[in-house]
C-alpha positions in Angstrom: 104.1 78.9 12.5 107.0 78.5 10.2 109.4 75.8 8.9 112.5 75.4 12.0 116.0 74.2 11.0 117.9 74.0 14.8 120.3 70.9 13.4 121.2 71.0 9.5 119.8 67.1 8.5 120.3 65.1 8.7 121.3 65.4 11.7 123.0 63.0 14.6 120.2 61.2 15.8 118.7 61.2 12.3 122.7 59.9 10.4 122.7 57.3 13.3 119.1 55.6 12.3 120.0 55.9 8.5 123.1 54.2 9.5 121.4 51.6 10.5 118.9 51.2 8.2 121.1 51.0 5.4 122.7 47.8 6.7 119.7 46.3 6.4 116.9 47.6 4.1 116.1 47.3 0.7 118.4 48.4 -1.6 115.7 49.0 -3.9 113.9 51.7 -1.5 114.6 55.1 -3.2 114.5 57.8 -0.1 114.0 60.9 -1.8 116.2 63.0 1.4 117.8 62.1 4.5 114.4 62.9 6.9 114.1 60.6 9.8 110.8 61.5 11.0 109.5 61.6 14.6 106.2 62.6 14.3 103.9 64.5 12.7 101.1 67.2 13.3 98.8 68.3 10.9 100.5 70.5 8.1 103.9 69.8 10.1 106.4 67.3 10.2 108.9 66.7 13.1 112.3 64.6 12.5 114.2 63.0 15.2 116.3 66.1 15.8 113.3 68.1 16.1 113.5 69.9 12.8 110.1 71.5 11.8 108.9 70.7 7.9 106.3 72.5 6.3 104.3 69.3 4.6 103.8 69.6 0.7 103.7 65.8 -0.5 101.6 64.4 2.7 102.7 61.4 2.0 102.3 61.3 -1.6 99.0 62.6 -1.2 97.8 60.2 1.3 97.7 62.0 4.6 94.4 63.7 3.6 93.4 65.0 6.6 96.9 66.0 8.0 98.9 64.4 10.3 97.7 62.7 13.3 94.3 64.3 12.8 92.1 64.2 16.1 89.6 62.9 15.4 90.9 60.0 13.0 93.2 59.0 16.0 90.5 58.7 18.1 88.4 56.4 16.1 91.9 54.3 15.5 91.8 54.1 19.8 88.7 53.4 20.0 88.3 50.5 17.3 91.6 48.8 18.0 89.8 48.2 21.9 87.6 46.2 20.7 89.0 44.0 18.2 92.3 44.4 16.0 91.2 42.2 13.4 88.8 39.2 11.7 88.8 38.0 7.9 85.9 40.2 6.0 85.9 37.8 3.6 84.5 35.0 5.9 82.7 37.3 8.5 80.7 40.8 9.2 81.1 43.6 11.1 79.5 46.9 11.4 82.7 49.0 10.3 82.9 47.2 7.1 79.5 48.2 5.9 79.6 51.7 7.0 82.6 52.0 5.0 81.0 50.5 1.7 77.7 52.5 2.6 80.1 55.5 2.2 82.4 54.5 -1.0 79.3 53.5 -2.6 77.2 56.7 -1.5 79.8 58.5 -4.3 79.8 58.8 -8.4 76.2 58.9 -8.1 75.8 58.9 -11.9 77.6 55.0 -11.8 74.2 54.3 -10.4 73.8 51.2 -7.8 77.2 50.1 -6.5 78.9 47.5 -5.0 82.5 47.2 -3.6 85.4 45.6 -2.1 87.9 46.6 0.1 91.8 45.7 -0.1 94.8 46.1 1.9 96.6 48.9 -0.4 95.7 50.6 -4.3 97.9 47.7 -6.2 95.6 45.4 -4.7 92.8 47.5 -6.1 93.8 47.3 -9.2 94.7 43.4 -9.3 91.1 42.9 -8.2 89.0 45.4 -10.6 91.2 43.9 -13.8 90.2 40.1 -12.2 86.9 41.8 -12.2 86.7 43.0 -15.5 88.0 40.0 -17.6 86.0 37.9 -15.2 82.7 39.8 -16.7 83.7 40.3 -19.9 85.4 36.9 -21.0 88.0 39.0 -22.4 91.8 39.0 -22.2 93.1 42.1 -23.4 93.6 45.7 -21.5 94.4 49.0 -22.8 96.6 51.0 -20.2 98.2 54.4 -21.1 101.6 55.7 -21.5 103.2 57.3 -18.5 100.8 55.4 -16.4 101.4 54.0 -12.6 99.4 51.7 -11.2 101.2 49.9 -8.9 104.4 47.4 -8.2 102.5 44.0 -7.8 102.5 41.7 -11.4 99.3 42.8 -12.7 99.6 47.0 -12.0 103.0 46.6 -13.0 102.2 45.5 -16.3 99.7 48.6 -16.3 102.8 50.7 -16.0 104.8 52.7 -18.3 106.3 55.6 -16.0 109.7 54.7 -15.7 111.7 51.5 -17.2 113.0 50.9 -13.8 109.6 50.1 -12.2 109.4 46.8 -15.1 112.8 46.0 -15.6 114.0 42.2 -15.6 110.6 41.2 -13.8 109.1 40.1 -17.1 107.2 38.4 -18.4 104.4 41.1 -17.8 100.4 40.3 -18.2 100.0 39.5 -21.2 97.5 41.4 -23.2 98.5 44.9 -22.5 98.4 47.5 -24.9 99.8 51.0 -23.9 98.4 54.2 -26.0 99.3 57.6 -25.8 98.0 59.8 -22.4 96.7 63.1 -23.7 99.3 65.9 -22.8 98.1 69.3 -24.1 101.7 70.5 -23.0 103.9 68.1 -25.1 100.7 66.5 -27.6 101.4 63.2 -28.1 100.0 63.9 -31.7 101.6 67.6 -31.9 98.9 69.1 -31.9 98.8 72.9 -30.7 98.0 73.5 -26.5 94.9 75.0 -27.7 93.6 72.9 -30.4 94.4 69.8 -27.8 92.7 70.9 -24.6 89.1 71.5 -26.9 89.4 69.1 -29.7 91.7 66.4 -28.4 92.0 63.6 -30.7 93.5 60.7 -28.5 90.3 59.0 -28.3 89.4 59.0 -32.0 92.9 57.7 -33.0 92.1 54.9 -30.7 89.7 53.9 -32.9 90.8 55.0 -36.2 94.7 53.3 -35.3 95.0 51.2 -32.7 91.4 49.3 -33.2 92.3 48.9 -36.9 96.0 47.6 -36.6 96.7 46.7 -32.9 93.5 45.1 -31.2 90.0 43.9 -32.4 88.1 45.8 -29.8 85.9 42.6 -29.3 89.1 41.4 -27.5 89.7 43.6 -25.2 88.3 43.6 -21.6 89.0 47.5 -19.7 90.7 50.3 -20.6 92.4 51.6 -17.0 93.4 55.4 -17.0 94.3 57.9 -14.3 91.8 60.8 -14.8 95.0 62.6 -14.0 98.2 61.3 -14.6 99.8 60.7 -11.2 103.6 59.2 -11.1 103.4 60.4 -15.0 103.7 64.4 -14.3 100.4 65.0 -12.8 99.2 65.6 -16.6 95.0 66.2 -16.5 93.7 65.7 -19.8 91.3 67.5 -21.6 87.6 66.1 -20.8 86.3 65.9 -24.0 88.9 62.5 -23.9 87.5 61.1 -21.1 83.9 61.2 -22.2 85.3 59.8 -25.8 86.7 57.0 -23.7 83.0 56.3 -21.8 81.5 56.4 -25.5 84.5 53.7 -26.4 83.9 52.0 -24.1 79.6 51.7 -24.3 80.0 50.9 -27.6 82.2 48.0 -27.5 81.7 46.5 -24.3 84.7 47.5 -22.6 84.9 48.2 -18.5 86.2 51.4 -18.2 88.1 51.8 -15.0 89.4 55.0 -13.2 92.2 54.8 -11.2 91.6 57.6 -8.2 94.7 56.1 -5.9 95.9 59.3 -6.2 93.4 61.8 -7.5 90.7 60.9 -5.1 89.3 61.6 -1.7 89.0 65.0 -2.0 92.2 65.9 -3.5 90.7 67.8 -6.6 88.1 70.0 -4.8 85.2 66.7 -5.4 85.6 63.6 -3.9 86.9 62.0 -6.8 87.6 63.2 -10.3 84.8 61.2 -11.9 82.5 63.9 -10.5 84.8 67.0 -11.5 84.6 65.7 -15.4 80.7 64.6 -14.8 82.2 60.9 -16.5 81.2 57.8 -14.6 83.4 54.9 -14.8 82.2 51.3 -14.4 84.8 50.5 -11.7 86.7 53.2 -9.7 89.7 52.6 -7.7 91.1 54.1 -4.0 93.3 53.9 -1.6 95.9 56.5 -0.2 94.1 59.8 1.1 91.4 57.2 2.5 92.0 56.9 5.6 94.7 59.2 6.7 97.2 56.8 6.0 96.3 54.0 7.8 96.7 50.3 4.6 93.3 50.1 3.1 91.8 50.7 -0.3 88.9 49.8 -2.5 87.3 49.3 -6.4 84.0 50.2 -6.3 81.9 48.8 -9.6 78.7 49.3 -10.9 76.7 46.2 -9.5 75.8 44.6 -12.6 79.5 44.3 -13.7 80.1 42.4 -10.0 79.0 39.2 -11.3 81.5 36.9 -10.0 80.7 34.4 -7.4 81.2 33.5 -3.8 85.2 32.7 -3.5 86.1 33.8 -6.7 88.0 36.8 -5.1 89.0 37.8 -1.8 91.5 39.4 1.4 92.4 38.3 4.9 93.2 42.0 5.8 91.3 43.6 3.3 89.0 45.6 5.0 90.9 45.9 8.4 88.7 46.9 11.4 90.4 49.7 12.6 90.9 50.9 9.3 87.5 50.7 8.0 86.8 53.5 11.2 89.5 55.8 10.2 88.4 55.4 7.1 84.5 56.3 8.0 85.8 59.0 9.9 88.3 60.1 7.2 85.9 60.7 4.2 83.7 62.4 6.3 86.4 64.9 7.3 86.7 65.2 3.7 83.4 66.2 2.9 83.8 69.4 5.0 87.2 70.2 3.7 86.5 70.2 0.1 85.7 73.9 -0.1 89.0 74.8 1.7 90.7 72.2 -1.2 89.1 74.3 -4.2 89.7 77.9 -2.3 93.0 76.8 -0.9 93.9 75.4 -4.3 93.4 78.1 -6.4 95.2 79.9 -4.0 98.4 78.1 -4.5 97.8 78.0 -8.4 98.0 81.3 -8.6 101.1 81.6 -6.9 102.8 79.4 -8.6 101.8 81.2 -12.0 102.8 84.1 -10.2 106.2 82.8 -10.1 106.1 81.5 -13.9 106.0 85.1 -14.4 109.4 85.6 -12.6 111.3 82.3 -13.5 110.8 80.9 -17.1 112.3 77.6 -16.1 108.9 76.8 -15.1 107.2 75.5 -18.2 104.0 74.5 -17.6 101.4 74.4 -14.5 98.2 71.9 -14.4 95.9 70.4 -11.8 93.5 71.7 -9.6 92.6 72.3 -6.0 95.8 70.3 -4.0 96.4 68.1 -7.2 99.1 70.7 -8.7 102.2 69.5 -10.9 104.5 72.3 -12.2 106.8 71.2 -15.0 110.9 72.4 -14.8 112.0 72.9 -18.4 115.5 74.5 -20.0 113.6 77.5 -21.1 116.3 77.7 -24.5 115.0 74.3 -25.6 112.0 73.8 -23.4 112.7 70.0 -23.3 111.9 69.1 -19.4 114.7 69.6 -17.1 115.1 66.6 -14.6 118.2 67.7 -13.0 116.4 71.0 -12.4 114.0 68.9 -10.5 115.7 66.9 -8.2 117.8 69.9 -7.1 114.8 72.0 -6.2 113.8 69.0 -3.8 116.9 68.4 -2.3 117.4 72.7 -2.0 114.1 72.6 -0.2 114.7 69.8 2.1 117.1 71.8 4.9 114.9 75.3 4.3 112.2 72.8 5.8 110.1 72.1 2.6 108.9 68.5 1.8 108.7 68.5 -2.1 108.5 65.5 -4.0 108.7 64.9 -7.8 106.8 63.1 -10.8 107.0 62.9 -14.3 110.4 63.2 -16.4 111.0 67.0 -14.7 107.5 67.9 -12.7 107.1 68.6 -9.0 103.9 66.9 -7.3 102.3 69.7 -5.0 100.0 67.7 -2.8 99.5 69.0 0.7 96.8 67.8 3.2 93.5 69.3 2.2 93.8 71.2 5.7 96.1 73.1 4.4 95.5 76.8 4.8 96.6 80.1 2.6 99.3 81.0 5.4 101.0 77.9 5.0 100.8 78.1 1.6 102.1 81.2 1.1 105.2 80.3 3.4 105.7 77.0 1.5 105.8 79.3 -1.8 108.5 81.8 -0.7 110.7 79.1 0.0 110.4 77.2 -4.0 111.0 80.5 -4.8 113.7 81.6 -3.0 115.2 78.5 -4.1 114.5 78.8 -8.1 116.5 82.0 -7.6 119.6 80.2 -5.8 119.2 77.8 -8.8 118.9 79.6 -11.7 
């Protein structure tokens, strides 16, 4: 099957609903392109019009097991027959503890688990930071540079992605201390690629700089990373950091949270980063890729830091009945795909540096399995190249290619982990015959 343009979009049934919806939406919603979906089927997305896309962004990576999987819509049918909804914060039910049986079945090297479910992945990380100052007594949080978390108060103050995720809703959490992300493409610290990837020093000169003339160590409560950069550029640093950050954090008391919104479920090749890198945090964070899509999301903590008390935190939809099934049925879809992910994965890796090789406006490619980001630079300076970017997307968008960006200049290739090497190799030709109209 390939991509099918019959109406250049948008087109009049899709103009007519944007019409409308601009009368009345948001003005702060950002809609990337003019698609006015219909429906969706696995790798494939339909618009109103009846336009065929070829799926690269699944929803910014949340559609794990494609669209309108089987099986997950069964086990949506056949949990929203018995009962939509009941608080989980109040009551049990049988779908609820499967679900933490499963969360907490992963990381085994966090050892015994406990967890709580939420509507979404800012709610995640609202609860794990409640969580960590709770058990720490401790106000202060060290968040990174380039970082997204979230728009709710407390992720938002975790941010530092783009200025117009924070601007005029101050004043932020207080406490929060950004520090550079390791970048082995643009080193924070200019170091050489090569030098950063083995002996990166981000972690030392958190002690050696920002412990001695920022923040007493003492003081501070979690440090919350993205084991790869997500909104940031899709950056994966060097894992010699993130085990310097589990030493950190041992020897000063410090929660040490991982947020796997993004870069979980299966989206690596493992079913969260925390096992590609063989570094446990003390609470991990997820959401998105979950359950297909349908709201839910979770921090999962070691059990001795989950020492608050009965009513000290909690959700009415957190935890959703039919969501906890898709969920279930989700991860263990997952399971089986991860294989395809890593094989699949490398697959499209390779093509992309296959096309480095032909275009040198691609500076720089990172990730693994369907967590890929390739960085658009102006090869004369080989400062990042938004523009670039945006018009690759937008090029794409009527050759029937969802593509979505990241970073200052980066494009996010995140596909649903069904993806297979046909539809890859289809979804390749077209970035390329586009970088060639481009440049």
């Amino acid at each position: 099957m390939l991509p099918e343009i019959k109406v250049k979009p948008p087109g009049p049934k899709a103009r007519a609903i944007i019409e409308r919806d601009d009368k009345l939406a948001s003005p702060s919603l950002i809609k990337e392109y003019p698609l006015v979906i219909d429906r969706g089927q696995g790798v494939w997305i339909y618009d109103v019009d009846d336009n065929r896309y070829l799926d690269f962004m699944a929803g910014i990576a949340t559609c794990s097991t494609g669209h309108a999987h089987p099986e997950v819509v069964k086990s949506i049918q056949k949990a929203s027959e018995k009962f939509l909804h009941i608080c989980a914060t109040d009551f049990y039910y049988s779908g609820y503890t499967s679900l933490l049986e499963k969360l907490c079945s992963y990381v085994p090297k966090m050892g015994p688990k406990r967890a709580f479910l939420t509507n979404s992945g800012t709610e995640a990380v609202e609860g794990a930071l409640k969580l960590a100052r709770y058990h720490t007594r401790r106000n202060n949080i060290i968040a990174f540079k380039g970082a997204f978390h979230g728009r709710t108060m407390g992720s938002l103050s975790l941010n530092a992605s783009k200025v117009t995720q924070r601007a005029f809703f101050g004043p932020m959490l207080s406490g929060v201390l950004h520090v550079p992300y390791p970048y082995p493409y643009r080193c924070p610290y200019k170091q050489a690629r090569n030098v950063c990837e083995t002996e990166c020093i981000c972690g030392k000169a958190l002690e050696k700089d920002w412990f001695q003339n920022y923040v007493d160590p003492k003081e501070v409560a979690a440090i919350v990373i993205e084991p790869i950069l997500g909104e940031g550029g899709y950056i994966m640093p060097p894992t010699n950091f993130l085990k310097d950050l589990r030493r950190i954090c041992d020897e000063h008391g410090i929660v040490l949270i991982f947020d796997e919104i993004q870069s979980g479920v299966g989206r690596t090749g493992q079913m969260f980063v925390a096992d590609l890198v063989d570094v446990a945090p003390d609470i991990l964070l997820t959401a998105k890729g979950i359950a297909s899509g349908m709201p839910i999301g979770a921090f999962v903590a070691r059990e001795k830091f989950m020492t608050w008390p009965k009513g000290s935190h909690g959700s009415t939809y957190g935890g959703n009945p039919v969501c906890c099934e898709a969920a279930v049925t989700t991860l263990n879809l997952v399971e089986k795909l991860l294989p395809n992910v890593r094989e699949t994965g490398a697959f499209m890796k390779q093509g992309i540096v296959d096309m480095q090789k032909k275009f040198p406006v691609i500076g720089d490619i990172r990730g693994t399995g369907f967590m890929l980001g390739v960085e658009l630079i102006n090869p004369k300076t080989g400062e990042p190249d938004a523009k670039l970017a945006d018009e690759l997307t937008q090029r794409a968008f009527p050759k029937g290619l969802l593509l979505l960006g990241c970073g200052k200049s980066s494009i996010r290739l995140t596909p649903p982990l069904i993806m297979q090497r046909e539809e890859v190799s289809t979804g390749l030709k077209i970035m390329e015959e586009c970088l060639k109209e481009l440049t």
